[in-house]
C-alpha positions in Angstrom: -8.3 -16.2 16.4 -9.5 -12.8 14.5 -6.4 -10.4 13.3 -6.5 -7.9 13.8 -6.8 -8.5 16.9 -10.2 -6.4 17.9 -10.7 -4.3 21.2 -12.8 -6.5 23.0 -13.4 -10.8 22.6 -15.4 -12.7 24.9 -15.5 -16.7 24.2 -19.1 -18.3 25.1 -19.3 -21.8 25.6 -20.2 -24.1 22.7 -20.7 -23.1 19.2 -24.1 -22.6 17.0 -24.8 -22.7 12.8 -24.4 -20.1 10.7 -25.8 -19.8 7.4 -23.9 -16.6 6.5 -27.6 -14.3 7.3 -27.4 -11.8 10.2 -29.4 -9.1 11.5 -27.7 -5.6 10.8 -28.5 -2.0 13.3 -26.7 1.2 12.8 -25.7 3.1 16.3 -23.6 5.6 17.5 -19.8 4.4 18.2 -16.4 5.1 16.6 -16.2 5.3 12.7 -16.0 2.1 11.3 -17.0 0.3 14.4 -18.5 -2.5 15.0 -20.4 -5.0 18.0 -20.7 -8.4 17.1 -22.5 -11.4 18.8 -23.1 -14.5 18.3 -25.5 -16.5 20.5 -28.1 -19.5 20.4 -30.4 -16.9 18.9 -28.6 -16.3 16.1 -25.9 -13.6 15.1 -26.3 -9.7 15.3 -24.1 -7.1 13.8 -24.2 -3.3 15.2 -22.7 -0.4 13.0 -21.8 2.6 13.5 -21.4 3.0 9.4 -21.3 1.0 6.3 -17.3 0.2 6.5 -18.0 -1.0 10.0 -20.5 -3.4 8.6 -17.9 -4.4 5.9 -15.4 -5.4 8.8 -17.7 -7.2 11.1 -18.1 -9.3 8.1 -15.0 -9.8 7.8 -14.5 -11.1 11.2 -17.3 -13.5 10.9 -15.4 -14.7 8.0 -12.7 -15.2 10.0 -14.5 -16.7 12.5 -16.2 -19.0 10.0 -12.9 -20.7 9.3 -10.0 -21.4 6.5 -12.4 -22.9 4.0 -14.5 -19.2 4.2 -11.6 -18.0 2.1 -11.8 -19.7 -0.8 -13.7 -19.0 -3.8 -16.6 -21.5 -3.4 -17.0 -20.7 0.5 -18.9 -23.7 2.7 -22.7 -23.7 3.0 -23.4 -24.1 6.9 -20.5 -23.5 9.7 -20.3 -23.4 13.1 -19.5 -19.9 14.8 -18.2 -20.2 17.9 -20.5 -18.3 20.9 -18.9 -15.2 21.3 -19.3 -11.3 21.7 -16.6 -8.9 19.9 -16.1 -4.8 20.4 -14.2 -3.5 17.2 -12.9 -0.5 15.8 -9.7 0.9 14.1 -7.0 2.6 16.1 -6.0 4.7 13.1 -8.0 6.3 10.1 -5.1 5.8 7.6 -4.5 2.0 7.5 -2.5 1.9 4.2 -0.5 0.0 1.6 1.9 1.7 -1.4 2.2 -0.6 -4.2 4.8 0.7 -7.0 3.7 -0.2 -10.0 5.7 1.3 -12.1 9.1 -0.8 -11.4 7.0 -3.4 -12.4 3.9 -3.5 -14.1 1.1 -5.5 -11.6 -1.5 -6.2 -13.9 -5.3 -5.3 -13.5 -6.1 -9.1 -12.4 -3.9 -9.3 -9.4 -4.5 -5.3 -8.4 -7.8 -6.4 -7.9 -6.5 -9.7 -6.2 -4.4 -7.3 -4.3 -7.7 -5.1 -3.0 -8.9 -8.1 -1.6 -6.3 -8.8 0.1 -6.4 -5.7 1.8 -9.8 -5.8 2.7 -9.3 -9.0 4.1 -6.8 -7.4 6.7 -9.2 -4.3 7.6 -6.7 -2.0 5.5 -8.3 0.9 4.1 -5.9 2.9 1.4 -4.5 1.8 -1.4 -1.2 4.5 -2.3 -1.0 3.4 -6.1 2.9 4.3 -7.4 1.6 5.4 -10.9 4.9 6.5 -12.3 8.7 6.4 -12.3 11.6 6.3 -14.4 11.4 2.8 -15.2 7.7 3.5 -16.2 4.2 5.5 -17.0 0.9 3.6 -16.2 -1.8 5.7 -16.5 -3.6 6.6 -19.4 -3.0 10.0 -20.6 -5.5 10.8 -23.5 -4.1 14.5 -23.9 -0.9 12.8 -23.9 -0.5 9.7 -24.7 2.8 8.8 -25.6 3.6 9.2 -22.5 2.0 5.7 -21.7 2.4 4.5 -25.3 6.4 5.3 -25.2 6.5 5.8 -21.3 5.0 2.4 -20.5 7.7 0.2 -21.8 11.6 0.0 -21.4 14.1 -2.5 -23.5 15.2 -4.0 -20.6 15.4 -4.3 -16.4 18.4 -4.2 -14.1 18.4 -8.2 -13.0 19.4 -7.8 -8.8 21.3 -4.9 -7.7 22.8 -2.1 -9.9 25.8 -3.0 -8.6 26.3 -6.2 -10.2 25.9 -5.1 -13.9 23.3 -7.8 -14.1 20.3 -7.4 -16.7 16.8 -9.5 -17.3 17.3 -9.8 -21.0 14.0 -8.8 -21.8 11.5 -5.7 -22.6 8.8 -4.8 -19.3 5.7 -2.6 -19.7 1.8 -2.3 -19.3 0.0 0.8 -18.1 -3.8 1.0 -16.7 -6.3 2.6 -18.8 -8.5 5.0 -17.3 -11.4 2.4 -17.5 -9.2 0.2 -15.9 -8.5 2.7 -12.7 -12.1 3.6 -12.5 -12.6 -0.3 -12.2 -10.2 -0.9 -9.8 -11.7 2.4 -7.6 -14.8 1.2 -8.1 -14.2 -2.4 -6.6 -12.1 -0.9 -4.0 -14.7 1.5 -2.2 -17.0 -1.8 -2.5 -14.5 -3.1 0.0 -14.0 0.3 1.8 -10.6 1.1 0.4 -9.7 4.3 -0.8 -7.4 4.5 -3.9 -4.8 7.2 -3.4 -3.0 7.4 -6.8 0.4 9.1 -7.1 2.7 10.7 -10.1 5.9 11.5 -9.0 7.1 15.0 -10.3 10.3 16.7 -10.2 12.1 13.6 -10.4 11.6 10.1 -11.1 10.4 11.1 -14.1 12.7 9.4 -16.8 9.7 7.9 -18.7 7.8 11.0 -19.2 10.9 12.6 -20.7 11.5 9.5 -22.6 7.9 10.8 -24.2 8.2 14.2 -24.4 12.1 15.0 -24.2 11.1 19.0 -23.9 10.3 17.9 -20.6 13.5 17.0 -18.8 17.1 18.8 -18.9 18.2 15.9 -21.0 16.8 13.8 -22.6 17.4 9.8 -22.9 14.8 6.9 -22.6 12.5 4.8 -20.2 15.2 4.0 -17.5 16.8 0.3 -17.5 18.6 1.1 -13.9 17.4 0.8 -10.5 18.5 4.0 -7.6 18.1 7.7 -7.9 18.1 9.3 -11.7 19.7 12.7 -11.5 17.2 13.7 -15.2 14.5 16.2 -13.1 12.0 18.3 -14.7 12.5 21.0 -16.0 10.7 24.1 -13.2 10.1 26.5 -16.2 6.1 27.2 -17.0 5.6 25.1 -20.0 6.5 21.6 -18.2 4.2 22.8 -14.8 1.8 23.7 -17.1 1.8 19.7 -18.7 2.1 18.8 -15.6 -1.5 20.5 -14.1 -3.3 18.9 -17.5 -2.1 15.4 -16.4 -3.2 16.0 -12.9 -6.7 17.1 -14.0 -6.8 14.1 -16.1 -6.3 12.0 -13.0 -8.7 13.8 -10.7 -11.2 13.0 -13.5 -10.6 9.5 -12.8 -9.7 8.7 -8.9 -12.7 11.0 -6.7 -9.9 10.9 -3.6 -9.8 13.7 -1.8 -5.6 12.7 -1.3 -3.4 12.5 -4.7 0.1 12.1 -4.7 2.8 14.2 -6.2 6.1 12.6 -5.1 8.6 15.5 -4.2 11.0 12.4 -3.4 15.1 12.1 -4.3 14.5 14.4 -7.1 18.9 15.8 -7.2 19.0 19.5 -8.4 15.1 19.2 -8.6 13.4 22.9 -8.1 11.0 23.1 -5.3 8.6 25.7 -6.9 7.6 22.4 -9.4 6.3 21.0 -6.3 4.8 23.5 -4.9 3.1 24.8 -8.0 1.7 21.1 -8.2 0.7 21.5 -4.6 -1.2 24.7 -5.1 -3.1 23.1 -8.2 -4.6 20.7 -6.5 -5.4 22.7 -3.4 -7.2 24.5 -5.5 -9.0 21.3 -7.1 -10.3 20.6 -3.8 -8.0 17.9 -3.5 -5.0 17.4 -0.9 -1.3 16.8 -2.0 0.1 14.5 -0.5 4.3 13.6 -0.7 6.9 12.1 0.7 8.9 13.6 3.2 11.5 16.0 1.1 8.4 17.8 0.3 9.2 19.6 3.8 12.6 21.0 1.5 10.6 23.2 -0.9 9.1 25.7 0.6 5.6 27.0 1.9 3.3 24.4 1.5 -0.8 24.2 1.4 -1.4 23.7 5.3 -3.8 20.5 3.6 -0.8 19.1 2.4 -0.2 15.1 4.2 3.8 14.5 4.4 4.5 10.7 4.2 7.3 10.7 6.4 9.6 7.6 5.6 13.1 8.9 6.6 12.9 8.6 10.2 10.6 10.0 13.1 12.8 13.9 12.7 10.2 14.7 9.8 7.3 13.4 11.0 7.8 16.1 14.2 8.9 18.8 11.5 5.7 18.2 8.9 3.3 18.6 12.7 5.3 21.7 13.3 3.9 23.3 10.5 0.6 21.9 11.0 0.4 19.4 8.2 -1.1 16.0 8.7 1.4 13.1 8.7 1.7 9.5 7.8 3.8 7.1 9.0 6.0 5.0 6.5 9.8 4.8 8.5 11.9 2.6 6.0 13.4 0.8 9.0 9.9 -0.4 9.8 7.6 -0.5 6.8 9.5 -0.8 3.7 8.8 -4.8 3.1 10.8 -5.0 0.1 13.1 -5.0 2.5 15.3 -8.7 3.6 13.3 -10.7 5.8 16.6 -12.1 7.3 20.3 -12.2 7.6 20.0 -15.8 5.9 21.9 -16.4 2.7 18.5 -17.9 0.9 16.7 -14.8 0.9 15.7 -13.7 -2.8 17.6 -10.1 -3.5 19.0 -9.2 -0.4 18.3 -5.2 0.0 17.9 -2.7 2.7 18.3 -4.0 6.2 16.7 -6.9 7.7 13.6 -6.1 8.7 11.6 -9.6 10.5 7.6 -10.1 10.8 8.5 -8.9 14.4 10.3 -6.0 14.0 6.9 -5.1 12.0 5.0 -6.1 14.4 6.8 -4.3 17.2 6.5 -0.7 14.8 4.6 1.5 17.4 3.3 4.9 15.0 3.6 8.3 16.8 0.7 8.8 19.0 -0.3 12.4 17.9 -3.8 14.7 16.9 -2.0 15.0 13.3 -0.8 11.3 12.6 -3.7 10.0 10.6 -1.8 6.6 11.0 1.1 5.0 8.9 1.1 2.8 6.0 3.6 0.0 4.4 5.5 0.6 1.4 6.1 -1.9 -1.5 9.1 -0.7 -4.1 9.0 -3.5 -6.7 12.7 -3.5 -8.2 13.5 -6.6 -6.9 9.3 -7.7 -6.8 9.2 -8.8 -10.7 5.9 -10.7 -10.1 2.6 -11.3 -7.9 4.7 -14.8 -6.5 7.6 -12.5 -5.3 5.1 -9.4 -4.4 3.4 -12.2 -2.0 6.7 -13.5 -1.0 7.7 -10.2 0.6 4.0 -8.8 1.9 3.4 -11.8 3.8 3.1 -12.4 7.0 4.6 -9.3 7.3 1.6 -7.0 6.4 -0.4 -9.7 8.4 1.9 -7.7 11.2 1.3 -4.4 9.8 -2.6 -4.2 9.8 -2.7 -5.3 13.2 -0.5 -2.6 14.4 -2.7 0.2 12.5 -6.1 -1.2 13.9 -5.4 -2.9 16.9 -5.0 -0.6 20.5 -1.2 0.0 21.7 0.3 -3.1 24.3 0.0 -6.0 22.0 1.1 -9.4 22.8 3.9 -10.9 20.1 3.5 -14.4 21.5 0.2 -14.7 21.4 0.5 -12.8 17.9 2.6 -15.7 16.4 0.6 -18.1 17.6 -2.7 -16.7 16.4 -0.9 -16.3 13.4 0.6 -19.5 12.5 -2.7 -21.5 13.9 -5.4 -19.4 12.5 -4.4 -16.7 9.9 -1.9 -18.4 7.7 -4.8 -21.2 6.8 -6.3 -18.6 5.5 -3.8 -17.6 3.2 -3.2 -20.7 2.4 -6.7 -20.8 1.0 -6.4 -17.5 -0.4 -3.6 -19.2 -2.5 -1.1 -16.5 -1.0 2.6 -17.7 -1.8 3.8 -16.1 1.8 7.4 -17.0 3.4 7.2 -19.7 5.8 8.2 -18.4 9.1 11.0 -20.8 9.5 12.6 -19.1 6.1 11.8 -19.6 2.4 10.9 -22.4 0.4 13.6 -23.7 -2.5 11.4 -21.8 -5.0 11.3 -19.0 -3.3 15.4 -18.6 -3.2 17.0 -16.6 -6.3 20.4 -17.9 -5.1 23.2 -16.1 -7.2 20.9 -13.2 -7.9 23.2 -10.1 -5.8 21.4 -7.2 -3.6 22.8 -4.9 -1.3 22.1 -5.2 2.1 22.6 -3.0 4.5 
C-alpha cells in the first residue's frame, strides 16, 4: 500500500476518520524518521526532525487514498488502523534533470518538486548548462543566457539520422526564479543541487563569449559529445569563478556541481581550479566520474559515479564520498523495452524491474545513488513523464527502502495502489503493458544499444 515501502507495517483491524489533524512529538531515532499510528483514538505522528514529519505526511496521504492527490483533496477519509516504523536507507535520494537539452519551464520544475516529494526523494541535481544551452541568469554576464539560452534549431531523434525539429528552443531561469524554485523545494525537504558543466559541454557559453572556447561557433544544434572545451588559461577560470560566485549567491547548497564529464582534450587543472574555488567557498564540488582523471582533488569533493561500479571503488579509495548513478541502471532516458513502439529508442533497455532490482554499494562513503534524466530525446513534460514513470516509482523505493525487497509484491502494490495516484496527479506514465498510441513517435530513429 505505502511506497516506499517503509521498515515496519502492521495492519489493525477496521478503519477510523481522519480529518487530516494529528498530534505531532519530536524523539530520538534515525534522521528523517518517523512512527506512525493510527488507532480508535486518533492518529499520532513521532519525529525525529522536521523532514520526518514531512514524510509521515506523506504516508498518511498515501494512506488516505487516490483522491488525496488531487488538487481539491477529500474532506473526511477513512485511515485504515495501523502502526508504521519509517526511515530512509540512504541520505542522498536523488534525481538529475537536464535542463539544458531542453528548456523545462518554471511551472512544471515546480510540478516536478512535488513529485519528488511525493516519492520521499530528497535532491534535486539541476543540469544548468550545456552545449545546446545556458539557463541561469548571469547578471555579470549576461549574454551568456541572453545568446546562450537559445539555439536555431534541435537534432529531431538520433544524430545519426540527419533529422532536425525545424524550430528555435530556449528559456533560462532567472535568479528569482531559482531562488523560487529552492525555496519551494526545502518546504518539501529537497535540496537543490545545481550544476554548470565546465571544461566541456560548454558550446553555449562560447557561443556568448567566443574568447572562451578554442573555437568558436554557436549554441549547439547536435546531440553527443562536442570536442569545443574551454580554454584552461587564467582569464576563462577566472570567468568561470565569477559565474560560480553568482550561483552560490543563489542556491545555499552545501553541494554544487561542476561537470568534469566527456570534455575531449579538456585540461584537468580547469577542473580542479573550479574545485579548489568552491572548497574554499565552503561549498563541496561535486562531478561526474572523469573528475577522478584530473588530478588531486579537494578530499570534500562527491564523485557521481555513472560509468560502472570500477569508479565508484576508485573515488572511496581516495576518500571522496560517492553517488551512485550506473547508466545501466539509472539513466531513464533510456528504452523501456526492446518493443518497436517505444518513442526514441536509446541506450539499452533498461525495464521498471531492472530499476527496481539496482542494489547501490553498501559502503561508509556511498551517501546513496540518484537517477539521471538527459532530455535529448525528452522535448516536453508529457515525454519527461513518459520516461520517469513508473520507473522512478522503482527508484525511490530502492534509495529509502531496507535491502531484500519483494518485486512481486512491488508490482502489485504498484499497479493497485500507486499508479491511482498518478493518475490523479495527472502523471502521463507508460502503462506497464507498453505505451499508449500517443505516446509512440513511430518513424522518429534512436540508437539503441
Amino acid at each position: 500500500m505505502i511506497l516506499p515501502r517503509p521498515v515496519s507495517f502492521t495492519r489493525g483491524d477496521g478503519e477510523v476518520p481522519f480529518d487530516g489533524t494529528f498530534q505531532v512529538e519530536r524523539v530520538a531515532g534515525p534522521a528523517e524518521g518517523y512512527r506512525l499510528s493510527v488507532s480508535a483514538g486518533g492518529v499520532r505522528v513521532q519525529a525525529s526532525d522536521d523532514a520526518g514529519e514531512f514524510y509521515a505526511r506523506q504516508t498518511l496521504r498515501q494512506l488516505s487514498g487516490p483522491q488525496a492527490f488531487r488538487v481539491v483533496p477529500p474532506g473526511v477519509v477513512a485511515l485504515p488502523v495501523c502502526e508504521v516504523e519509517d526511515h530512509p536507507r540512504f541520505a542522498w535520494r536523488g534525481v538529475m534533470l537536464d535542463v539544458a537539452r531542453h528548456f523545462l519551464p518554471k511551472h512544471d520544475l515546480l510540478r516536478y518538486v512535488d513529485l519528488l516529494a511525493v516519492h520521499k526523494l530528497n535532491v534535486l541535481h539541476l543540469h544548468l548548462t550545456d552545449d545546446q544551452g545556458w539557463r541561469f541568469e548571469s547578471r555579470r554576464f549576461p549574454r551568456l543566457h541572453e545568446v546562450g539560452g537559445w539555439r536555431p534549431d534541435s537534432r529531431f531523434g538520433d544524430r545519426r539520422s540527419g533529422g532536425m525539429a525545424g524550430r528555435p528552443h530556449g528559456g533560462y531561469y532567472t535568479q528569482d526564479d531559482l531562488r523560487e524554485v529552492v525555496a519551494y523545494a526545502a518546504q518539501r525537504q529537497i535540496t537543490v543541487v545545481p550544476e554548470i558543466d565546465v571544461p566541456g559541454h560548454s558550446q553555449a557559453a562560447i557561443a556568448a563569449y567566443p574568447e572562451l572556447g578554442a573555437s568558436g561557433g554557436g549554441v549547439w544544434t547536435d546531440w553527443g559529445v562536442n570536442p569545443n572545451v574551454l580554454r584552461p588559461d587564467e582569464s576563462a577560470v577566472d570567468f568561470y569563478r565569477q559565474v560560480f560566485d553568482e550561483l552560490l549567491e543563489v542556491f545555499p547548497s552545501e553541494v554544487i556541481g561542476l561537470g568534469g564529464d566527456e570534455a575531449e582534450g579538456g585540461d584537468g587543472r580547469f577542473v580542479r581550479r573550479i574545485a579548489q574555488h568552491l572548497h574554499q567557498r565552503g561549498r563541496r564540488p561535486f562531478g561526474w566520474d572523469e573528475v577522478l582523471g584530473v588530478g588531486p582533488l579537494p578530499t570534500r569533493t562527491i564523485v557521481a559515479s555513472w560509468r560502472g561500479e570500477e569508479h565508484s571503488l576508485t573515488a572511496l579509495d581516495r576518500g571522496h564520498d560517492v553517488v551512485m548513478c550506473p547508466e545501466e541502471h539509472l539513466y531513464l532516458d533510456y528504452r523501456q523495452s526492446d518493443h518497436p513502439d517505444e518513442p526514441i529508442p536509446v541506450g539499452t533497455v533498461t525495464t521498471l524491474e531492472d530499476v527496481y532490482r539496482y542494489e547501490p554499494a553498501a559502503a561508509d562513503r556511498v551517501l546513496g545513488a540518484q537517477a539521471n534524466l538527459w532530455t535529448e530525446h525528452l522535448d516536453s513534460p508529457r515525454r519527461l513523464d513518459y520516461a520517469a514513470f513508473p520507473r522512478l516509482s522503482a527508484f525511490a523505493e530502492v534509495v529509502w527502502s531496507p535491502a531484500g525487497r519483494d518485486e512481486a509484491e512491488f508490482l502489485t502494490r504498484l499497479a493497485e495502489h500507486h499508479l491511482p495516484r498518478l493518475d490523479a496527479l495527472g502523471v502521463e506514465y507508460r502503462p506497464l503493458d507498453g505505451p499508449r498510441p500517443w505516446q509512440a513517435l513511430p518513424g522518429v530513429p534512436g540508437h539503441p544499444r
